[in-house]
N, C-alpha and C positions, 0 to 999 in steps of 0.2 A: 381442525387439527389433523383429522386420519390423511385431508389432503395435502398437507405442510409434508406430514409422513410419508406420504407415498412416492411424492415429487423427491426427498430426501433420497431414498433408499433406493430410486433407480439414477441417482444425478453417476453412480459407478454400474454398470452392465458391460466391464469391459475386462477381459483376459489378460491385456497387457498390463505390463506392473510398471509407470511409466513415473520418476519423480517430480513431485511439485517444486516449484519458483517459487522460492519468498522473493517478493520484491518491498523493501522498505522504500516509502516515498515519504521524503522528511526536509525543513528547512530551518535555519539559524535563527527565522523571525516572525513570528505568530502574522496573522494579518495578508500573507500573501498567496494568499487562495489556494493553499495544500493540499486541505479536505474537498474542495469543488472540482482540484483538479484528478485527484485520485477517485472520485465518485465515477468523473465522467470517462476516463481513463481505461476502469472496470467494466463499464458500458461497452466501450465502444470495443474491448479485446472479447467481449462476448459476444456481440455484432461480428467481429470476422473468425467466430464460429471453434473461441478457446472455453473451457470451464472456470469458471474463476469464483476465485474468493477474496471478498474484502475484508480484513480482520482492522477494526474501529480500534487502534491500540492507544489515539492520544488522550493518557492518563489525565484528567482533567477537566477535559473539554471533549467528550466521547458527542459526533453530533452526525454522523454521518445519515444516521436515520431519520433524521430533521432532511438533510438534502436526499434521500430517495423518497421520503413522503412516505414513510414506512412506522410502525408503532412496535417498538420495542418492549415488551411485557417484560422478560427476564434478561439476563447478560452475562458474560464469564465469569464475575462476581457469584453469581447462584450457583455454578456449577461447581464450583471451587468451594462453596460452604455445604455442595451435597443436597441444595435445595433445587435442582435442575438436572438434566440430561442437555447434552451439545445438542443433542437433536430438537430439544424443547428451544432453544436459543437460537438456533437458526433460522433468518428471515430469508425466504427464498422471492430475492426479485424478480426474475424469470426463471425459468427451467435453464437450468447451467450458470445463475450467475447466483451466487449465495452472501448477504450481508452475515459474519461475524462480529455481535456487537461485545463492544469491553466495555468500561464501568468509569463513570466520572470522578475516580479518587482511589487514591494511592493504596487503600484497603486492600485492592486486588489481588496484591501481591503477599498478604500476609496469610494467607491458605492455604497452607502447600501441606502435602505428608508425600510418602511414596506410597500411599495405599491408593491416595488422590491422584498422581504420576500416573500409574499403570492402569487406573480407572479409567484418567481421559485418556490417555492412547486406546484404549480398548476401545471405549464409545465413540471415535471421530474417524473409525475404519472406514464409515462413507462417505468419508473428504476424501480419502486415499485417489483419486482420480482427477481432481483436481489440476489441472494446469500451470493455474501460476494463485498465487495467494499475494494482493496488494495489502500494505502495510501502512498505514494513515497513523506515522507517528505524531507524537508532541514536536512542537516546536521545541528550540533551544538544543542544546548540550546536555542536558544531563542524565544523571544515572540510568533511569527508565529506559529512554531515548537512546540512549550511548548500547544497550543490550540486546533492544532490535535491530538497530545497525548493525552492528557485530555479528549477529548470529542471521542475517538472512543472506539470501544468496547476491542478492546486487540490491545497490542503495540508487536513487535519484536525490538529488537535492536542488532545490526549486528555491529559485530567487525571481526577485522581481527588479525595476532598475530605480532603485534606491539606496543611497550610499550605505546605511546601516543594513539593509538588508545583505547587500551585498558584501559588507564585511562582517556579514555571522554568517552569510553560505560561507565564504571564503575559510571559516573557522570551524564549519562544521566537515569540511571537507577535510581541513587539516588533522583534525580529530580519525575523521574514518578512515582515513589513509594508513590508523598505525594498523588496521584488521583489511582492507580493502585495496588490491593493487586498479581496478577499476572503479570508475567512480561514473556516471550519468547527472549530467545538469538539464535542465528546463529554466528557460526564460521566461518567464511569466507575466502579463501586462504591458509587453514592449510594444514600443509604436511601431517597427518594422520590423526588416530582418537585419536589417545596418545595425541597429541599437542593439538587438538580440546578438547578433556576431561579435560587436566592439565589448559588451558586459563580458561573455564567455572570455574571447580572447586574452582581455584584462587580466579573468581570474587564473585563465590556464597561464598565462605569465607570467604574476606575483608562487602558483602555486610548484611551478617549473625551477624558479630559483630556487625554493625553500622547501619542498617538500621530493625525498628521493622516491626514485623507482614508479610514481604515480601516473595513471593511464586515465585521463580527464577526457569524457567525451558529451559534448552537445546531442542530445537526442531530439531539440525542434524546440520552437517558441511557443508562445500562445498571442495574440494581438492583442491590446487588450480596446474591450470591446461590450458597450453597457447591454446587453445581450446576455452575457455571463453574469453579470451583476444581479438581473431580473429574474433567474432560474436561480440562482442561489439563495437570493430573497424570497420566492415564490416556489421551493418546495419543487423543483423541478429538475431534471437532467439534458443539460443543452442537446447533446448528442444525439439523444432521442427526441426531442420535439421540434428541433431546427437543425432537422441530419445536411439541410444544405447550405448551410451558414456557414462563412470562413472557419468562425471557431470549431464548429464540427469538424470540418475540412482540413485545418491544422491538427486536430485532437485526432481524427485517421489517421493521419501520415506520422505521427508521432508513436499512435499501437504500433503500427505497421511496422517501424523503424526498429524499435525495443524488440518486436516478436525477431524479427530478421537476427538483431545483434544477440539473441538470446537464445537462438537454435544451437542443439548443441548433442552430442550422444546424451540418452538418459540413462547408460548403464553405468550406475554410480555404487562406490561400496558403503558411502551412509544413506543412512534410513531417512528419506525424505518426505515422510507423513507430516500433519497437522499437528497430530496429538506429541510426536516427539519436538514440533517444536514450540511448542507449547511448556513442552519439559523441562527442555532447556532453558528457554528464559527466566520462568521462574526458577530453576535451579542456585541463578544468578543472586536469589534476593535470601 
């Protein structure tokens, strides 16, 4: 524990006051590899040498510590009933890359005071350094879902090429478009780049008629590939154990792509800490 702590409280040794990236990574259709893709995702953006944080938000089915092969003692559930510290919750995968785990049920949300508010901003000042914070929403549309969309700074939504799938991205997109003028897709299990291009194309063209002002951009595919299948069943991170394996290789050039479209000045007038947006969501409920 003192070493969980220690690794904690130097993940910041830095003068700059620089803001964190929420990035929400979320799809219309449970089933199409969200959470493995967002596991490996978080990897690979701390491989090209960013601090990152994964926050476990899908209300439900919270498993991301299943795919880092990590054990979960406590969760944001504890800390929110005052039986925890963020710091006692925090699973540190490597030095700079941090699991945030949430809670398998809607309970989460019913904890709130403002005494709780000002408490976790206080306690999560050594996220404050943090780079980007991925967001492993629930599938579907709803409430939960619709509030981390909303409130983070850029969304992905991940489909794969399956007709239903593809018409709940297409509806989860139309949804986040009323809070989001940019939006990021991921093709997921395409056979190549043909397939991966004609799905996109499709959606930015049904979503081009119908939805105004909306800025839809493809950020890379994934192959799909039984390689991904055997690390998600086996407790493992492709990225890391087959770093030269297409899937790695696409899962690169996909950070690479995001970190690129996501440079930007960090001198912002809101407060872009963990613990405020931790605030905020639950504010929501």
């Amino acid at each position: 524990m003192k070493n969980q702590a220690a690794a904690l409280e130097s993940l910041v040794q830095n003068d700059k006051k620089l803001a964190t990236r929420f990035i929400a990574i979320t799809s219309g259709k449970g089933g199409v590899g969200k959470s493995t893709f967002c596991a490996n995702l978080a990897y690979k953006l701390w491989q090209l040498g960013f601090k990152i944080g994964i926050f476990d938000a899908d209300i439900g089915l919270a498993n991301l510590d299943i795919i880092f092969g990590v054990r979960c003692e406590k969760n944001l559930l504890h800390v929110l009933k005052n039986q925890a510290s963020l710091k006692d919750i925090i699973v540190p995968i490597e030095h700079g890359l941090y699991l945030i785990p949430g809670d398998s049920g809607s309970d989460i949300f019913r904890y709130k005071s403002e005494f709780m508010f000002e408490s976790l901003v206080e306690d999560s000042k050594f996220l404050d350094g943090l780079d980007f914070v991925l967001i492993d929403t629930g599938a579907g549309i709803g409430e939960y879902t619709q509030t981390f969309l909303k409130n983070s700074d850029d969304v992905i939504v991940l489909t794969i090429p399956d007709p239903a799938a593809i018409t709940d991205a297409y509806a989860t997109i139309k949804l986040t478009s009323n809070f989001k003028d940019r939006i990021f897709m991921l093709i997921n299990m395409a056979k190549n780049n043909a397939e991966a291009s004609m799905i996109f194309d499709k959606i930015q063209k049904i979503a081009g008629m119908n939805i105004q002002n909306i800025n839809l951009e493809l950020i890379g595919k994934i192959t799909k590939n039984t390689l991904i299948n055997y690390y998600s069943k086996n407790r493992g991170i492709f990225v890391k154990e087959e770093p030269n394996s297409d899937s790695a290789m696409e899962l690169e050039e996909i950070a690479r792509t995001l970190a690129k479209k996501l440079e930007r000045n960090v001198l912002v007038k809101e407060d872009k800490r963990f613990g405020k947006f931790i605030k905020k969501i639950l504010g929501h409920f």
